[in-house]
C-alpha positions in Angstrom: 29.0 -20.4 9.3 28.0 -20.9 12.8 25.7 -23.1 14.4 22.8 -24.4 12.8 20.8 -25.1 15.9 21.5 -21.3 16.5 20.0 -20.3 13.3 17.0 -22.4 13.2 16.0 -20.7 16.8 16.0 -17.6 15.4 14.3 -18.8 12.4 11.8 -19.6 15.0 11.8 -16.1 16.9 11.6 -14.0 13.6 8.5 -16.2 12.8 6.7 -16.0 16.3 7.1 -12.3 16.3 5.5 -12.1 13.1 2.9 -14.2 14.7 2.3 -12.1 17.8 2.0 -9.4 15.5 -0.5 -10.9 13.3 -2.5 -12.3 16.2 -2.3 -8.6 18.5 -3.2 -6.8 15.3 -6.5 -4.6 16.1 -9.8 -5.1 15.4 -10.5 -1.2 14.5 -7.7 -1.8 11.9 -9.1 -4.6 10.4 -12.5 -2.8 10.2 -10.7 0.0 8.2 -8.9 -2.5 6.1 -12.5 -3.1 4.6 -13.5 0.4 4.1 -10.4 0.7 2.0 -11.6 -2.6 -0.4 -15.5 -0.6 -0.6 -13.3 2.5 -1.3 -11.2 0.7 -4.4 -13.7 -1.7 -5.3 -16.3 1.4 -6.2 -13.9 3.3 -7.9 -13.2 0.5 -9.9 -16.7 -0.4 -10.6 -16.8 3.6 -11.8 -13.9 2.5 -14.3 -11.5 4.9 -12.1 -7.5 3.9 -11.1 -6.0 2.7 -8.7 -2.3 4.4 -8.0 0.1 2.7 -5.3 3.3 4.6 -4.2 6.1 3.6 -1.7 9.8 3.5 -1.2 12.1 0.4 -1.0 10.2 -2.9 0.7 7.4 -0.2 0.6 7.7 0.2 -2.9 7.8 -3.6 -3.8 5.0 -4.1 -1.9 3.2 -1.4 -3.6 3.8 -2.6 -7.0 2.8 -6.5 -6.0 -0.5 -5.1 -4.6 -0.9 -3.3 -8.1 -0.1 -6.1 -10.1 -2.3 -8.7 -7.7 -5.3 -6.1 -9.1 -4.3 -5.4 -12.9 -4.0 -9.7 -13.3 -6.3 -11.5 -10.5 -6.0 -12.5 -7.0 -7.9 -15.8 -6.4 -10.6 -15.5 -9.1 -10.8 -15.0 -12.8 -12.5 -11.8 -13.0 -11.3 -8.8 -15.5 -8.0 -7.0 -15.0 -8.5 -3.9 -12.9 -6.7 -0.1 -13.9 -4.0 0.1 -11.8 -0.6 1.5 -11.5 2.3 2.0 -9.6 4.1 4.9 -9.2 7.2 3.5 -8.7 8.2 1.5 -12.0 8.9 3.9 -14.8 12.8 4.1 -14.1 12.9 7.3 -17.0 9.7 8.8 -15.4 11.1 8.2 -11.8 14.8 9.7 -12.3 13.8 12.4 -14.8 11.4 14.1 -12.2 13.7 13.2 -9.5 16.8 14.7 -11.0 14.8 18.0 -12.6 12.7 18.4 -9.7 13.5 16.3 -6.5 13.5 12.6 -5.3 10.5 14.2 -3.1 8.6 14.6 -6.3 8.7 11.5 -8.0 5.3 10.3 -7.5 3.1 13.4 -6.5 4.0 14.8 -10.3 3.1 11.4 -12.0 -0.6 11.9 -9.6 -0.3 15.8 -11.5 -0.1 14.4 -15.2 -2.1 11.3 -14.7 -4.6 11.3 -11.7 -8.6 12.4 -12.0 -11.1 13.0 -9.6 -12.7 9.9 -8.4 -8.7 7.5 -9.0 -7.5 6.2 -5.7 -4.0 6.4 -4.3 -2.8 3.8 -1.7 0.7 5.2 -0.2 2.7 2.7 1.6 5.3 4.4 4.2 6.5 2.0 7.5 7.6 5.2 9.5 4.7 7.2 7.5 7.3 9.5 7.5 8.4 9.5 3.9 8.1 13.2 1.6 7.6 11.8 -1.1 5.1 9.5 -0.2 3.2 12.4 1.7 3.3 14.7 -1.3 1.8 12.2 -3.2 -1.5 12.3 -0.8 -1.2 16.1 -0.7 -1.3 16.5 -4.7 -3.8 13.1 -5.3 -6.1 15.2 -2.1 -5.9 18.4 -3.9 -7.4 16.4 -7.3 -10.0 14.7 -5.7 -8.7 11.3 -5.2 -9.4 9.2 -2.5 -6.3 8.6 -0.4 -5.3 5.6 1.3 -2.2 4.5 3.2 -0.2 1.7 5.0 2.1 2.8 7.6 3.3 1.4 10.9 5.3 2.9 14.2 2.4 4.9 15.0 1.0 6.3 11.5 3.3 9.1 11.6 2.0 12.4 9.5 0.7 9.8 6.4 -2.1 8.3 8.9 -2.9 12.0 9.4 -3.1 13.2 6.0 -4.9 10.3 4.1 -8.6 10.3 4.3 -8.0 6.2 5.3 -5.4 4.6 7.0 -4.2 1.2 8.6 -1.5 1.3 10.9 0.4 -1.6 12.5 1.3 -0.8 15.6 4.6 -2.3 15.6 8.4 -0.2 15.5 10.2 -2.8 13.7 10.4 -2.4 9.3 10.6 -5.9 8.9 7.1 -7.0 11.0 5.9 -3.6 9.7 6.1 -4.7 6.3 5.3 -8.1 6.4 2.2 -7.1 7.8 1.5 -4.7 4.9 1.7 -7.5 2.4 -0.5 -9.8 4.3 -3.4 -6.6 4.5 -2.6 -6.1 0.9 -3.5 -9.5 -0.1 -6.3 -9.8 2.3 -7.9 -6.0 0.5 -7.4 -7.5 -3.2 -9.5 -10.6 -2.2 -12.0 -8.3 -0.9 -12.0 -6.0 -3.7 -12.2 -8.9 -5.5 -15.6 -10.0 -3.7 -17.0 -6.5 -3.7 -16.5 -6.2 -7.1 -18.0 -9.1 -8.7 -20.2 -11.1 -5.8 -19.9 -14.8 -5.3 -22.3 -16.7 -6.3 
């Protein structure tokens, strides 16, 4: 098994990167991370949705950030429309296996997306195809496009009208980071939507 003292140092480095990272992480993204919350909060006050899309971590932290605003965050406020794209195991594999795995979520924005929804893509190497075919369909309907990605942005920064990048080359801080902004953008949305008092 090794030795413990061993383990607990790394325990120790894996949570001081993720510190550095969380302390290094830029003020310009932070400033974008609330556009995105004025972005979701209106459409939601316009009764719009709110898709999320990504693959593996990506896609768990999509769907947590979609459940966080369907139940509640911090506050007892009404259950906002959202979805993610990447739950439906029938939906996903029938469009992967009679289209392609690179379709999977850009024909669920075909059937189901409207002008004035929001899709937030979540890609670490913002790399993925089917992530960026997602923004290219939900962009052609007349959704607002968001997107997570890290190691740059990569073409998904490029493409969505907002992005948030962590400028880090690792999956793991890449993606830890992503879950902290996501809970930090539903508390916002949260406050946007329905004002403290």
């Amino acid at each position: 098994m090794g030795n413990t003292a061993s383990y607990v140092k790394q325990v120790r480095a894996e949570l001081d990167a993720l510190r550095r990272t969380l302390e290094s992480f830029p003020d310009g993204e932070t400033a974008k991370l609330v556009r995105m919350a004025g972005v979701i909060a209106k459409a939601i006050r316009s009764g719009r949705v709110v898709f999320t899309c990504g693959n593996g971590g990506s896609a768990a932290d999509a769907q947590h950030i979609a459940g966080e605003l369907v139940g509640r965050f911090r506050r007892k406020v009404r259950g906002y429309k959202a979805s993610a794209l990447t739950t439906n195991s029938s939906v996903v594999t029938a469009l992967a296996n009679d289209f392609s795995f690179e379709e999977v979520f850009s024909k669920q924005i075909e059937s189901r997306g409207e002008k004035g929804d929001v899709l937030l893509a979540l890609s670490t190497s913002g790399g993925s195809p089917n992530v960026l075919r997602a923004v290219e369909e939900a962009k052609r309907l007349g959704l607002h496009t968001l997107a997570f990605s890290g190691k740059g942005g990569g073409e998904l920064a490029a493409a969505a009208d907002l992005a948030v990048v962590v400028p880090h080359d690792d999956f793991a801080r890449i993606q830890e980071v992503h879950m902290t902004l996501g809970h930090i953008l539903c508390g916002l949305v949260e406050d946007m939507v329905v004002p403290r008092t």
